[in-house]
C-alpha positions in Angstrom: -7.3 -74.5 -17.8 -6.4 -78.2 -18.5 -3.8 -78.0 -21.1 -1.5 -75.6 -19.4 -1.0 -78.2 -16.3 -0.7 -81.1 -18.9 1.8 -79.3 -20.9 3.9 -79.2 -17.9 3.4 -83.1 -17.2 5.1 -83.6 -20.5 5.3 -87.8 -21.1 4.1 -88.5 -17.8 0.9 -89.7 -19.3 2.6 -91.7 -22.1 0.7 -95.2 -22.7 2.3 -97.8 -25.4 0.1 -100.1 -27.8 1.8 -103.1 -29.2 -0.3 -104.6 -32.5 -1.0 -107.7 -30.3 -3.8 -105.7 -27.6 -7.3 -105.0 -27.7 -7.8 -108.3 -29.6 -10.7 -109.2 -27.2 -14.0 -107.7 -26.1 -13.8 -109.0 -22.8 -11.6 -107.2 -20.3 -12.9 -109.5 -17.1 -14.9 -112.0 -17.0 -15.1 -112.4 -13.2 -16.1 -109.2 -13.3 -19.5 -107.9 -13.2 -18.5 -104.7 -15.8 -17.1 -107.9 -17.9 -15.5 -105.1 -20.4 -13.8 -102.3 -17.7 -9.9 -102.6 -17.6 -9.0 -103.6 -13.9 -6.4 -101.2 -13.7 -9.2 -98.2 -14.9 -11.3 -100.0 -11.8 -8.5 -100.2 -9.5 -7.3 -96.0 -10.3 -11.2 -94.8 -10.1 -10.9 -96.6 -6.5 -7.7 -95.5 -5.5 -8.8 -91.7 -6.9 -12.0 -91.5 -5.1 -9.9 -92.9 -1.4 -7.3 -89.8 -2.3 -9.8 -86.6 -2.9 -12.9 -88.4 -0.6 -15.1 -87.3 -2.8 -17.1 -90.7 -3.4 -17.6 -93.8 -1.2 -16.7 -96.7 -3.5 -16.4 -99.6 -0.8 -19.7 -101.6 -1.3 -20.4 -100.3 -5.5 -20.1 -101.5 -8.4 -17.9 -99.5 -11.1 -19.8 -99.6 -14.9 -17.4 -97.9 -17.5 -19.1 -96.2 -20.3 -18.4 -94.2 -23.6 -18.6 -90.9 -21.7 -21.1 -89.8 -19.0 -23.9 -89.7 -21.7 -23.9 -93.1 -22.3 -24.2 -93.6 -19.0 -27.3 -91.4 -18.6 -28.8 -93.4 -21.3 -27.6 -97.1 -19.5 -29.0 -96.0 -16.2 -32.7 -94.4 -17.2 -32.9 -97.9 -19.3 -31.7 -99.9 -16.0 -33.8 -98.2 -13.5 -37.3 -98.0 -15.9 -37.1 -101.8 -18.0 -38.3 -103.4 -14.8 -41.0 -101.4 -13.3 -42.9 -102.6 -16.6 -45.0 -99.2 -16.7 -47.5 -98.4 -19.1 -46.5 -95.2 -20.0 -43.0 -94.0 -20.2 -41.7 -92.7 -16.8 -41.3 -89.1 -16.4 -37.8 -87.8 -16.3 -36.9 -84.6 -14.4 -34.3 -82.0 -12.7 -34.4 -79.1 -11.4 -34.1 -75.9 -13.3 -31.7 -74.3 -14.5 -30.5 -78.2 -15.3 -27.8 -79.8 -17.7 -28.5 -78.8 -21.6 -27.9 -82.3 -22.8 -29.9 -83.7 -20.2 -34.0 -83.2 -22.9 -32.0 -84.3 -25.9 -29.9 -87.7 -24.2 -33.7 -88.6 -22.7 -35.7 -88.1 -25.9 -33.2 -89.2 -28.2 -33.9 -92.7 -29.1 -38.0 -92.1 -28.7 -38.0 -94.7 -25.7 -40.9 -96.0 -24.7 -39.8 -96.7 -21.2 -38.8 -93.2 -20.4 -39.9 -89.4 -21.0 -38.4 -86.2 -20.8 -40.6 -84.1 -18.1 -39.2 -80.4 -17.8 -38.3 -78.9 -14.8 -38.4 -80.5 -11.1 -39.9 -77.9 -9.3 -43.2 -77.9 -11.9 -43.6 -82.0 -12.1 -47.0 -83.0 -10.3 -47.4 -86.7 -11.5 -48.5 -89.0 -9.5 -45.9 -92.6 -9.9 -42.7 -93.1 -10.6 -39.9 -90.8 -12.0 -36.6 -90.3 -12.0 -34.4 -87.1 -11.6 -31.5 -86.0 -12.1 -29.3 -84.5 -9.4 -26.3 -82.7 -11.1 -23.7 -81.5 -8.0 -22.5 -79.0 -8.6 -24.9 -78.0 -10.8 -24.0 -77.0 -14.4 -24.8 -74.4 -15.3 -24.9 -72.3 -12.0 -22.7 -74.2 -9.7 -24.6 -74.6 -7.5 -24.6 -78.2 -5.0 -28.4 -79.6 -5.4 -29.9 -81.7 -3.8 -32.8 -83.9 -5.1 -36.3 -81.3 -5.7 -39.5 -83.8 -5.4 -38.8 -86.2 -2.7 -41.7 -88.8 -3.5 -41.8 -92.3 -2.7 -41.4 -93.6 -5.6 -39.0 -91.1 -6.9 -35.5 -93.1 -8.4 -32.3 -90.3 -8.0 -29.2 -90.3 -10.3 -26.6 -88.3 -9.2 -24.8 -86.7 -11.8 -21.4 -85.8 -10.3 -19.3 -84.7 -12.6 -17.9 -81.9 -11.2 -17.4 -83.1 -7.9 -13.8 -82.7 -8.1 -11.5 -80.1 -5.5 -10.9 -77.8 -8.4 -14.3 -76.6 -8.7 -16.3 -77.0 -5.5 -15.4 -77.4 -1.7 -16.3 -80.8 -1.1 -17.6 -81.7 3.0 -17.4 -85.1 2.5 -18.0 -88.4 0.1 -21.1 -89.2 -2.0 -22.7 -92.5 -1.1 -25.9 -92.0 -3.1 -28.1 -95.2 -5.0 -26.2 -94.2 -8.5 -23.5 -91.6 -8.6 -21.8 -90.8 -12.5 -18.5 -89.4 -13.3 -16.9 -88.0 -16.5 -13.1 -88.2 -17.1 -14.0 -85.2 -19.4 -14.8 -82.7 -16.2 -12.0 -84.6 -14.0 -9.1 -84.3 -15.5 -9.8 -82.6 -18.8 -9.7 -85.1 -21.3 -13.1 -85.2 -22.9 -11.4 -87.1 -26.0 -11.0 -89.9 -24.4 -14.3 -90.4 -24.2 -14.5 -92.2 -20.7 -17.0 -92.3 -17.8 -18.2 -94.1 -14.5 -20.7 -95.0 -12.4 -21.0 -96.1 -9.0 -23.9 -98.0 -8.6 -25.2 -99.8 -5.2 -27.7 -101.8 -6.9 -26.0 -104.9 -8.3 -29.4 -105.2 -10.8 -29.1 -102.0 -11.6 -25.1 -102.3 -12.5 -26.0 -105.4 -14.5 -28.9 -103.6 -16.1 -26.5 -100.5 -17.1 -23.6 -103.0 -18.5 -26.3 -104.7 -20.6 -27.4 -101.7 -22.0 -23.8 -101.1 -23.0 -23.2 -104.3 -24.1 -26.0 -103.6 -26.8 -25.3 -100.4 -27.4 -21.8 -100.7 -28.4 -19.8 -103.9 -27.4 -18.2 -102.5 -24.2 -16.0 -99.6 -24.1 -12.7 -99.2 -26.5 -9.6 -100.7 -24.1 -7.3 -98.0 -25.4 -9.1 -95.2 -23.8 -9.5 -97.0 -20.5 -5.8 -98.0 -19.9 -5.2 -94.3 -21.2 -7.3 -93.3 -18.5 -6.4 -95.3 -15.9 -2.7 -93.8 -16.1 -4.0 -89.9 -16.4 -6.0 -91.2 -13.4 -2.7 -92.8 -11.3 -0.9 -89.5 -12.4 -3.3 -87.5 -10.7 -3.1 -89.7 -7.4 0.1 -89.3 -7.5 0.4 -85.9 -7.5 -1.9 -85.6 -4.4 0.8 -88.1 -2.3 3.2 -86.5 0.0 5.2 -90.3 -0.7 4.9 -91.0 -4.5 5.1 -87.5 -6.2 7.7 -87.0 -8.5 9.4 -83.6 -8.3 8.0 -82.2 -11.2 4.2 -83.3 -9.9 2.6 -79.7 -8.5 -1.1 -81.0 -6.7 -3.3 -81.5 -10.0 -6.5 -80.4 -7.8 -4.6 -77.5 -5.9 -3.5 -76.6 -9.4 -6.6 -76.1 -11.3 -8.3 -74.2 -7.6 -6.0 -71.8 -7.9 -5.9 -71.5 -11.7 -10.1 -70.8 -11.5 -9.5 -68.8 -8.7 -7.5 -66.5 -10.1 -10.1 -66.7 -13.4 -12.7 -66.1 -11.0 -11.2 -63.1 -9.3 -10.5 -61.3 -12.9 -14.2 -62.1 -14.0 -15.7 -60.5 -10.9 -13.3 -57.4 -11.7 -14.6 -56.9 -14.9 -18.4 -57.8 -14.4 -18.3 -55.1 -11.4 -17.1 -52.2 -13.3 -20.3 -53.2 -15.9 -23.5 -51.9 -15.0 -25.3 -54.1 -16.5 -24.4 -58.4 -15.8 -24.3 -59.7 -12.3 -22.7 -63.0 -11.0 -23.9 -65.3 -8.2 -22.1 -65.6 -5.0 -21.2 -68.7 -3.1 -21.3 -69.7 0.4 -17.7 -70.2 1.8 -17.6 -73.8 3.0 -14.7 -76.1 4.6 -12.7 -77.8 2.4 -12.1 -81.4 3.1 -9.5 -81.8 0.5 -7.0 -79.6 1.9 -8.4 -78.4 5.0 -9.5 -74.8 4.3 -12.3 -72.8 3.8 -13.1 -71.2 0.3 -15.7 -70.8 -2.1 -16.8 -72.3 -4.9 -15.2 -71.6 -8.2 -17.0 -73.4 -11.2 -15.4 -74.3 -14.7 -18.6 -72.0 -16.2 -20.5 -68.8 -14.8 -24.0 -68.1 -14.5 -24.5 -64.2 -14.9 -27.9 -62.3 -14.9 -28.9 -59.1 -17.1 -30.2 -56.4 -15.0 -32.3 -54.9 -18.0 -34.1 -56.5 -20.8 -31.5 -57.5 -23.3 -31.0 -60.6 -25.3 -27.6 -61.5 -23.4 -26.9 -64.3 -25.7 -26.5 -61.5 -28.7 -24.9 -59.1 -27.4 -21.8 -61.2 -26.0 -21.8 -62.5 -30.2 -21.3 -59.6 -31.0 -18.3 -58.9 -28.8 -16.9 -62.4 -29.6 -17.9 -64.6 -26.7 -20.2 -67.2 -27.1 -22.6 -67.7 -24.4 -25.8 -69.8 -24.2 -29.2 -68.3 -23.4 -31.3 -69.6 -20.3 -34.1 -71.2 -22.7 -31.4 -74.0 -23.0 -31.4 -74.5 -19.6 -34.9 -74.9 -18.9 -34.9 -71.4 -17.2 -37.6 -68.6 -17.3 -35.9 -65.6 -16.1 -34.8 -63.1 -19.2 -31.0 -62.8 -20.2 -29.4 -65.6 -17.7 -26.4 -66.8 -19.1 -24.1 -69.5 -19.4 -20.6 -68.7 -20.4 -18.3 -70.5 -22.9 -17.0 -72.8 -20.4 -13.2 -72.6 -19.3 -11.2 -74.8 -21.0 
């Protein structure tokens, strides 16, 4: 989906090195985030005020390596201080993010602890879970599953963008992440953020960074922050250049029409089913539509191993075991690219 609308932008998106740059860690040392480019800071702002997807007024931006680092910098940030015995259960709500077991458990942490699904958790204390909105895999908006006092909520956002989901207004949850990866495409680039209320939390997260690798690499933040102004400026009526179409109108109507030749195909089989989604209003450009995801969910109506039988037709697909789902042959799609 991505690369057709930036092989139209051509050079648009160039960014020049000289030898002379990136000699430094340190991007700002007034600033909290003492490694985030303040042009990167100032685009995620300007962005978030153009779509409304996000409040930013009264948060602090942390930049990381990619929205996974950030998973990692937050359940260190919001678990080091509660100074628990045992590690504290992490949880979402199934189906939930694949990544979401292995980023947890990864290091062995004895602050934290993978938990399974949501709906099932029955500890007493405190946790944390994930909120991914829209979800991935189903795309469906979530909202948080346990509601306990002493539940802590991350808000994984990545796909909280126009071209996938009609968005009824900004996000002003405790810590909110986003992923230039499911923005705009570039998932080379290797750049995420949070916004974070909490300014010990923030400091916690850029610590956790700060050990974990030194900041994030300049080069991919100014890259960035100009695929970031591009995209602004392709949602202005004043600063568009001719050859600008809407990058969010853009990639709706590319997954629409991606959509709308899925659904063809899956009704004339007897055998998959897709999910339906509500039609909403659509803050960003004042209509109502439905969602359209960048991945689909679809169910086997008999007892097959889905996951094999797209193999064998040349589609990769991943089975709902990743996904921390029961229900036989639910499947998530290669997503589109």
């Amino acid at each position: 989906m991505f690369e057709s609308c930036w092989r139209k932008l051509g050079n648009t998106c160039t960014v020049t090195f000289t030898g002379n740059q990136s000699l430094n860690y340190f991007a700002n040392l007034k600033n909290l985030c003492w490694f985030s480019e303040p042009k990167l800071e100032e685009e995620i702002m300007k962005l978030h005020n153009v779509v409304r997807n996000a409040t930013v007024e009264g948060y602090h931006i942390v930049v990381g390596t990619g929205s996974s680092q950030l998973i990692q910098a937050v359940l260190y940030a919001l678990s080091d201080p509660l100074n628990e015995p045992k590690p504290i259960s992490v949880v979402s709500a199934a189906p939930y993010y694949l990544s979401y077991p292995e980023v947890t458990d990864f290091l062995r942490s004895g602050l934290y602890k993978w938990a399974g699904d949501a709906h099932n958790f029955d500890k007493d204390g405190s946790y944390i879970e994930m909120v991914t909105a829209p979800n991935n895999p189903d795309g469906v908006m979530r909202e948080p599953v346990v509601n306990r006092a002493q539940g802590m909520l991350v808000h994984d956002l990545a796909y909280y963008w126009p071209q996938y989901t009609p968005m009824t207004g900004p996000a002003d949850h405790d810590v909110m992440l986003f992923t230039v990866s499911k923005c705009t495409g570039h998932a080379g680039s290797r750049i995420g953020w949070a916004l974070v209320k909490d300014i010990n939390v923030a400091r916690k997260m850029v610590k956790f960074i700060e050990i974990n690798t030194i900041g994030v690499s300049k080069e991919a933040q100014q890259r960035a922050a100009k695929i970031l102004e591009v995209i602004s400026d392709s949602c202005s009526q004043t600063v568009r250049l001719p050859e600008l179409d809407n990058f969010f109108e853009y990639g709706q109507q590319l997954l629409t029409e991606r959509w709308k030749k899925l659904r063809e195909v899956v009704k004339r089989n007897k055998l998959l089913t897709l999910p339906t989604f509500q039609i909403q209003y659509y803050n960003f450009t004042g209509d109502f539509t439905e969602a359209h995801p960048a991945f689909a969910w679809m169910k086997c109506k008999e007892d097959v191993d889905c996951e094999k039988l797209f193999r064998g037709h040349g589609i990769l697909t991943r089975s709902e075991k990743r996904f921390g789902s029961d229900p036989k042959c639910e499947n998530k799609h290669a997503e589109q690219g």
